[in-house]
FITILO-736283 format. One record per atom (N, C-alpha, C, O, CB): residue in one letter; x, y, z. Coordinates in steps of 0.1 Angstrom, whole numbers, plus 5000, padded with zeros to 4 digits. Atoms other than C-alpha are relative to their C-alpha. Glycine has a CB too. Layout:
// FITILO-736283
AXYZ ...
//
This chain:
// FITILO-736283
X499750034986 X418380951428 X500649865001 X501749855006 X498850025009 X499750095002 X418580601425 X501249984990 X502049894993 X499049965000 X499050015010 X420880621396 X501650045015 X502649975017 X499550154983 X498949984993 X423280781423 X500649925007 X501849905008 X499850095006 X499750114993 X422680511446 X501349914998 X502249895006 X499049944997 X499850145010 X423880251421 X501650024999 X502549955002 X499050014982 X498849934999 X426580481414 X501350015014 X502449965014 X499450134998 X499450024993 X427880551447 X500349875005 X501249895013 X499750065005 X499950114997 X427880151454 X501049964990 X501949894995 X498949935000 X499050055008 X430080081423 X501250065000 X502250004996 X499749994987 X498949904994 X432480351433 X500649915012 X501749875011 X499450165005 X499750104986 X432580151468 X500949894994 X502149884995 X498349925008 X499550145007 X433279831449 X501450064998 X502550045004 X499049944985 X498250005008 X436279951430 X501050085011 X502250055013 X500150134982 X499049934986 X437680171460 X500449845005 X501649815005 X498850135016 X499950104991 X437379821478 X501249944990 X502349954995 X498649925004 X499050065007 X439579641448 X500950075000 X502150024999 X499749984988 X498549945005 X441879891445 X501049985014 X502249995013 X499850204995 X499350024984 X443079821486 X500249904998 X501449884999 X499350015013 X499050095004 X443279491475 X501149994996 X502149955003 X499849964996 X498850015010 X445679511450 X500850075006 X501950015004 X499950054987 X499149984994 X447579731470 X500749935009 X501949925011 X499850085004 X499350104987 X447779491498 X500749864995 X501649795000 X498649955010 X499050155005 X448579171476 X500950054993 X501849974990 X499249884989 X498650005005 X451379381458 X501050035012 X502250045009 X500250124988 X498549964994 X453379461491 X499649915009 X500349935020 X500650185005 X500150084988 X451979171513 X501349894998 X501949884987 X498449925001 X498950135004 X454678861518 X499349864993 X498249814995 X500749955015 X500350125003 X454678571499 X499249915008 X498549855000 X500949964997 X501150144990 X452578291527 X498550094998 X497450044997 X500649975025 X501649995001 X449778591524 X499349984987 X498249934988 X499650125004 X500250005015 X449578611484 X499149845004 X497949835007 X501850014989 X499450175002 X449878221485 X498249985007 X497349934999 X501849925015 X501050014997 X446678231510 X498750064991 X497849984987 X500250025010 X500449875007 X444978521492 X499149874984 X498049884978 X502050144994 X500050025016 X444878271458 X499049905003 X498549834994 X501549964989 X500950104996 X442678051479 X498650035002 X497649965003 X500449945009 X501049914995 X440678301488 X498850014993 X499150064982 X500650115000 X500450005008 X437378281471 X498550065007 X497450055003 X500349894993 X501149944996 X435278461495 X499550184995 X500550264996 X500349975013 X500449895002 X433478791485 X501350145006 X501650145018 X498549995005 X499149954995 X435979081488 X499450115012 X499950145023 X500850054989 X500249924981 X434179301514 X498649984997 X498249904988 X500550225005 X501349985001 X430579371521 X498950104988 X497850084984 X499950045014 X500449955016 X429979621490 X500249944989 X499749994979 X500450104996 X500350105010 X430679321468 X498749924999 X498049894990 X500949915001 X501350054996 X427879151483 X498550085002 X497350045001 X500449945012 X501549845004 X425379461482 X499949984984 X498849964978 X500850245002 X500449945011 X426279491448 X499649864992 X498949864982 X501350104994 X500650145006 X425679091440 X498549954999 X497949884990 X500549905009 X501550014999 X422379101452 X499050124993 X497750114991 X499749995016 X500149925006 X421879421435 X499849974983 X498849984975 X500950085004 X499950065012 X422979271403 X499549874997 X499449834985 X501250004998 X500750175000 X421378911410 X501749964989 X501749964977 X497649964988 X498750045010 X425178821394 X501450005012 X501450085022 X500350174985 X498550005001 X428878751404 X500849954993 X500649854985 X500349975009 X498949975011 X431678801390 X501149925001 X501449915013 X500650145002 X498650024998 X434878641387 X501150095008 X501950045015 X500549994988 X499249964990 X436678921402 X499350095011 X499750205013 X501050064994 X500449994991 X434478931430 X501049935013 X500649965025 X498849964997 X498750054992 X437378761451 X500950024999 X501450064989 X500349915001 X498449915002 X440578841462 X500549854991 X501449894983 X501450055020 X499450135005 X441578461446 X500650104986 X501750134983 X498649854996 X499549985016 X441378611410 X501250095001 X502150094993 X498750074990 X498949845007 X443578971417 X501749885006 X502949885001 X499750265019 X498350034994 X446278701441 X499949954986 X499850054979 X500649885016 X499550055006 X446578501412 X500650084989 X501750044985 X499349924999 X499049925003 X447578811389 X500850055002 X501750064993 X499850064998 X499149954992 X449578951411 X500949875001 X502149884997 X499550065013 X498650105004 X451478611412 X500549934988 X501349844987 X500049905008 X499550005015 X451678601374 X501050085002 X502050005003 X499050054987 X499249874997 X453778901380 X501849935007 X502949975002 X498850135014 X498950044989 X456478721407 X501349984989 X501349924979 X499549835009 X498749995012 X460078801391 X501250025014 X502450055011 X499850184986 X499050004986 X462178811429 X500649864997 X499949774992 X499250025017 X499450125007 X464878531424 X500149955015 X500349835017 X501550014989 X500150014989 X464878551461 X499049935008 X499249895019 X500050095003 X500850064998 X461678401462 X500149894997 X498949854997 X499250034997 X499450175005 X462978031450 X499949925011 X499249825012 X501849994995 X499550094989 X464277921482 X498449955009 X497749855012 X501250105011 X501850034988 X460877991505 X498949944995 X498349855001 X499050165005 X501050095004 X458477881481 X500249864999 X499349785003 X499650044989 X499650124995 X460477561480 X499749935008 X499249825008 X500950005003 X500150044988 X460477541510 X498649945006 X498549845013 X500450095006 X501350054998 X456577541513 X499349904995 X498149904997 X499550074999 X500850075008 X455677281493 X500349875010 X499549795010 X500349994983 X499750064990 X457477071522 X499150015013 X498949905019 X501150045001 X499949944988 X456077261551 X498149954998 X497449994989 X500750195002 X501150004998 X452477081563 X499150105001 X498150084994 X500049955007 X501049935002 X450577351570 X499850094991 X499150194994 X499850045009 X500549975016 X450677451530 X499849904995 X500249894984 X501050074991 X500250125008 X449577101523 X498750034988 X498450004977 X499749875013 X501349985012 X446277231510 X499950124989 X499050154981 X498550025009 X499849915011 X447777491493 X501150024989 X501550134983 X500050095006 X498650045010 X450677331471 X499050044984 X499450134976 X500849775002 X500549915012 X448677431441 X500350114995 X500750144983 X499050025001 X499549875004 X449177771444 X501450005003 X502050084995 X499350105007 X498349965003 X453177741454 X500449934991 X501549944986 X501049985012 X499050025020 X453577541421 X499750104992 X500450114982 X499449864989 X500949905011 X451477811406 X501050104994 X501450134983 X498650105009 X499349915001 X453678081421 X501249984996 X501850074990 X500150055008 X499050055002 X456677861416 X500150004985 X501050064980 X500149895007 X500349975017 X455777841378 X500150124992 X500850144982 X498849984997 X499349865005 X455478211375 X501850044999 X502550084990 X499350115011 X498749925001 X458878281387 X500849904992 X501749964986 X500850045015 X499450055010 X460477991366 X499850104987 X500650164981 X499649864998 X499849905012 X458678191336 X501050124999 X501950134990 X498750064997 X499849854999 X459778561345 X501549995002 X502350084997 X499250105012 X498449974995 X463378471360 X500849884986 X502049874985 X500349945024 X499350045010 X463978241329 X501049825006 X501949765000 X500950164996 X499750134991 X464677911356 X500349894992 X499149874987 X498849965010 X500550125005 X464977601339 X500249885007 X499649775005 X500549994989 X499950054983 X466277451374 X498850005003 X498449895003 X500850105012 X501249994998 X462977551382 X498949904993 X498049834999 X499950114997 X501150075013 X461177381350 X499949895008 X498949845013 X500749974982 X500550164999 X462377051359 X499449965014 X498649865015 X501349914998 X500150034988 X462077081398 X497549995001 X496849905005 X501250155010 X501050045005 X458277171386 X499249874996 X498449805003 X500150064993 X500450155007 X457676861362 X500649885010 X500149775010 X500949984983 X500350104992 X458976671387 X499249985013 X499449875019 X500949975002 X501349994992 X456076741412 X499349964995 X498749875001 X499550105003 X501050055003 X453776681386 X499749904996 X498649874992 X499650054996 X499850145002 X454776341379 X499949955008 X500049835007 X500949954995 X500150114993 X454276251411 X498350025002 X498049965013 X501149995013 X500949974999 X450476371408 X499049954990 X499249934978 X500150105001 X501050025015 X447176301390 X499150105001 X498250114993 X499049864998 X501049864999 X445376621400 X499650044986 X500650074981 X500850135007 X500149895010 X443976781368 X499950115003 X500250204994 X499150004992 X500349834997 X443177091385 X501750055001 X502150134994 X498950055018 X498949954998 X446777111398 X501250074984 X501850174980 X500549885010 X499050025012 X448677021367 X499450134989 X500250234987 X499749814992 X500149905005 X446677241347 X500550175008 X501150255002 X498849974996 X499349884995 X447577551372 X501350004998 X501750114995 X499850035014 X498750015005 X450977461365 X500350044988 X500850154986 X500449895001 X499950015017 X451177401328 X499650124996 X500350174987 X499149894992 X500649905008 X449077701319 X500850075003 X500750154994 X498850055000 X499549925000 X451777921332 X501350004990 X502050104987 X500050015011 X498750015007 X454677771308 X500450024989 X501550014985 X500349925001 X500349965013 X453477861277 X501250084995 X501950044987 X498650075000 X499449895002 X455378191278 X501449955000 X502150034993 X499750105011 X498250084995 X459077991286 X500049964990 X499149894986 X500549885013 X499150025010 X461377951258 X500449895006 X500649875018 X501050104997 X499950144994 X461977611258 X501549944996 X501249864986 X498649914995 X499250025007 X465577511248 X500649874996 X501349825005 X500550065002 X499350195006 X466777161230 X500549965012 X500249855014 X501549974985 X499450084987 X468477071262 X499150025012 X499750005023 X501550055004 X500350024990 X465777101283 X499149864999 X498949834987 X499350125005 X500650125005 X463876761289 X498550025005 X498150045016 X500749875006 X501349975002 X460376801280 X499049854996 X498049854989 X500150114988 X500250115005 X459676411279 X498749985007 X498049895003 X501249895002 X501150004991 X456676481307 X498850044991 X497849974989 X500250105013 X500649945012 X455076681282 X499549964987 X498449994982 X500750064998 X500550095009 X455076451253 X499349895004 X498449844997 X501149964992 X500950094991 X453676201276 X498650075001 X497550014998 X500749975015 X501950054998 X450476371285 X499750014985 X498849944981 X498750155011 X500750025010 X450176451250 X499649904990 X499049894980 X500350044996 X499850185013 X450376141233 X498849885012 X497949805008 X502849885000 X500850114992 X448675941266 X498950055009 X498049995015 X500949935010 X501349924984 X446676231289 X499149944996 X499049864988 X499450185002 X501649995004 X442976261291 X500350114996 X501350184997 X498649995010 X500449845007 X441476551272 X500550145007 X501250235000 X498450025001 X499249934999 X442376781291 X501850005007 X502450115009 X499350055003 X498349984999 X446276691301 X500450024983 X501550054979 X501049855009 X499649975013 X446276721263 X500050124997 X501050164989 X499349944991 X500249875004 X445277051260 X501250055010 X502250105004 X498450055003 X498849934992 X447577181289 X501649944991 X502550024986 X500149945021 X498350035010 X450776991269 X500050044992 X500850004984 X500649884996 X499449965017 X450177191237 X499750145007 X499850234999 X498949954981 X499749814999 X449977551256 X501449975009 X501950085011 X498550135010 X499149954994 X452977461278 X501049944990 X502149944994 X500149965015 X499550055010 X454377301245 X500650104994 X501750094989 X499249944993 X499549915011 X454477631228 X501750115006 X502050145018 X498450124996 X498949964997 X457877801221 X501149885007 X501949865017 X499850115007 X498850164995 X459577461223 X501150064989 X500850134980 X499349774994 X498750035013 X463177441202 X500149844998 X500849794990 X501950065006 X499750195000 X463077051204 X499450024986 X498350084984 X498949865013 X500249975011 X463576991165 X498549844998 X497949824987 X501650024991 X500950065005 X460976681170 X498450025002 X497549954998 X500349915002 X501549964992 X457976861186 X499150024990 X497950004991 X500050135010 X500949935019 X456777011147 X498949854996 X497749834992 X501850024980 X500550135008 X456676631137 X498849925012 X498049845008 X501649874995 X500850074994 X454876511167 X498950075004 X498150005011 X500549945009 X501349885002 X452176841167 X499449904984 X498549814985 X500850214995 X500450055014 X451576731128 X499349844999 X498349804992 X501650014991 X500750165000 X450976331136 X498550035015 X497449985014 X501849825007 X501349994996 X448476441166 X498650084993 X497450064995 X500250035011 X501349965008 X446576691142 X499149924992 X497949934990 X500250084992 X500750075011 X445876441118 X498449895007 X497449845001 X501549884993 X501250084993 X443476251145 X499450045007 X498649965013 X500049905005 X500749924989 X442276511168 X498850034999 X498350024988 X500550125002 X501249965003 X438876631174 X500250134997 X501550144996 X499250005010 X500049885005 X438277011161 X500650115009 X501450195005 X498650034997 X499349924991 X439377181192 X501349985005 X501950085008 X499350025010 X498850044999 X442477001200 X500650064987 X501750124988 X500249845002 X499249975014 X443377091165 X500650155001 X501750204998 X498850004987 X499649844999 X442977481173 X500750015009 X501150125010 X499150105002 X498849974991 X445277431201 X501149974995 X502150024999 X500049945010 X498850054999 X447677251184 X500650114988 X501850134986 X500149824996 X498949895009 X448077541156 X500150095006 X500350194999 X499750054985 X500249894990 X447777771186 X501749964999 X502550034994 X498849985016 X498450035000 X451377581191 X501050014993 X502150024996 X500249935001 X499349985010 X452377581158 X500850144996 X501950164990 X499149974992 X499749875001 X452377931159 X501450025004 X502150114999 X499050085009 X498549984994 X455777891178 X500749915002 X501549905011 X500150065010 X498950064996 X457077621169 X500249904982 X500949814979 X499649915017 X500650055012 X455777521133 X501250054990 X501850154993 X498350064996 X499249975013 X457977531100 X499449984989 X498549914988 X501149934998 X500950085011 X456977521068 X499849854996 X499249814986 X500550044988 X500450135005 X456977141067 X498350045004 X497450024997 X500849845008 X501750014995 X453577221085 X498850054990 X497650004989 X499950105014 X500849925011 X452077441057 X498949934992 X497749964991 X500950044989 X501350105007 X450477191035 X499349935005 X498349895000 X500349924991 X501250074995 X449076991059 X498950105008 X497750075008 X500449895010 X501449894995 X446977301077 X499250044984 X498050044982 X500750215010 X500849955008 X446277411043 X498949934990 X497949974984 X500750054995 X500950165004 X444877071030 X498450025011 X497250005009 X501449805008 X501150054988 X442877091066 X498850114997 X497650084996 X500850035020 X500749885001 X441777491061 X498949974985 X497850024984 X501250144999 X501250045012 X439977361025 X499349885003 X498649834994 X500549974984 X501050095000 X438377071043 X498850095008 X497650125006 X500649865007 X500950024988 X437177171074 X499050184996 X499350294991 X501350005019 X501149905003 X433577381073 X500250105017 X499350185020 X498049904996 X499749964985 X434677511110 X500750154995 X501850164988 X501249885010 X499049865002 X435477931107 X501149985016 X502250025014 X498850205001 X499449964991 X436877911142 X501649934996 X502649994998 X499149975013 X498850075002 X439477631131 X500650064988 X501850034985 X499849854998 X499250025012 X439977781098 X500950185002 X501650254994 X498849964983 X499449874991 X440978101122 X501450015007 X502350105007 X499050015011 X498950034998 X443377941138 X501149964988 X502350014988 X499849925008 X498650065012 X445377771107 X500350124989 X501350124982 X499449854988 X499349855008 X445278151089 X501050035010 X502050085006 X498950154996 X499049904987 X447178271122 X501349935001 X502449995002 X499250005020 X498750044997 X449477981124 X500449994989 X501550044990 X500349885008 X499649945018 X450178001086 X500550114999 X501650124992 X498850014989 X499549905001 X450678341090 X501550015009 X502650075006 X499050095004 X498849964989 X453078331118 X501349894998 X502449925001 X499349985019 X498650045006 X455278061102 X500550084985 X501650104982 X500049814997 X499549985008 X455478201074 X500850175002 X501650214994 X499149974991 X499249874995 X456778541089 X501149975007 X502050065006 X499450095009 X499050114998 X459278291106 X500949984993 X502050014995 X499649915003 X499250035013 X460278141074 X500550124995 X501650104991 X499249944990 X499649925011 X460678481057 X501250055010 X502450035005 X498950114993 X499249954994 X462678641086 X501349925002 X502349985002 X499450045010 X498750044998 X465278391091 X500949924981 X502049874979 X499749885015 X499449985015 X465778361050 X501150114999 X501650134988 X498950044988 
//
């Protein structure tokens, strides 16, 4: 009986998510935008089932589904308005999320108009929260020798800890032929986890010059998680290297 209970309440729950998601894929962009701010419980059977569970969830709020849903943003149509909002006071407390969204659609629509109009917002900021919502979306963007990525080598070389970490995932899939050599001089002094980010980058952007120094690193270091990463980025240049032989 109770088992049914329990049952019929988690059924509730997901019926309730699934209206979300309907509603943040066909709502307009200003509601998304609000939506990603959103971080209150999504209805009243989330909150049954919180106290039920003594637990919540991450995607106990609509925040988490807007922010998937504006991973997704690929309308080129959407350029102008979000622009526009980062202007418009009463999105002042919510320019986070229209760089956010503004970031997605540079990735998906392939922008690089976009890139820079981006990096130059976040040069005029010291937010870490913001910068990182930004950066973590750029990872995915092909990056090409003529784009200027000089914001980027900056936090890496000068951030704190973490603007370091966001400049080696929005790093990856660079073409800039000096990014290998300036990955390779920050491994050599990094702590253990900067390291697994930076062959996280390597992965896509590494040549064999890089080879002997991960593999020098992988017979020092007593770390499986790091010596996890330098099999993956080892592997993945060297499938690099072989394919374009």
């Amino acid at each position: 009986m109770l088992f049914g209970i329990f049952k019929s309440l988690d059924e509730k729950v997901e019926e309730d998510k699934e209206k979300l998601i309907s509603m943040l894929k066909s709502c307009d962009i200003k509601t998304l935008i609000f939506q990603m701010g959103n971080n209150e419980p999504i209805s009243n059977n989330i909150i049954k089932k919180q106290k039920r569970d003594m637990r919540f969830g991450s995607t106990d709020s609509p925040s988490w589904f807007a922010f998937r849903i504006s991973d997704e943003l690929s309308d080129k149509n959407l350029k102008t308005p979000l622009i526009q909002l980062l202007s418009d006071p009463t999105f002042s407390d919510y320019k986070k999320y229209v760089l956010r969204c503004l970031s997605s659609l540079c990735v998906n629509t392939k922008d690089f108009e976009l890139f820079d109009l981006l990096i130059s917002n976040l040069k005029q900021m010291d937010d870490e929260e913001m910068i990182t919502t930004v950066l973590s979306r750029l990872d995915e963007l092909k990056k090409p020798k003529n784009l200027n990525i000089d914001y980027l080598k900056h936090l890496l070389i000068n951030g704190n800890y973490q603007n370091r970490i966001d400049a080696l995932r929005a790093l990856k899939n660079c073409e800039h032929s000096d990014i290998e050599d300036l990955l390779l001089q920050e491994f050599k002094t990094s702590d253990q986890h900067t390291k697994e980010m930076i062959c996280a980058t390597l992965r896509s952007t590494g040549t064999k010059k890089s080879l002997d120094i991960l593999q020098s690193e992988f017979k020092r270091t007593r770390s499986n998680d790091l010596k996890h990463f330098i099999e993956s980025a080892i592997e993945e240049i060297n499938k690099q290297e072989n394919s374009s032989s």
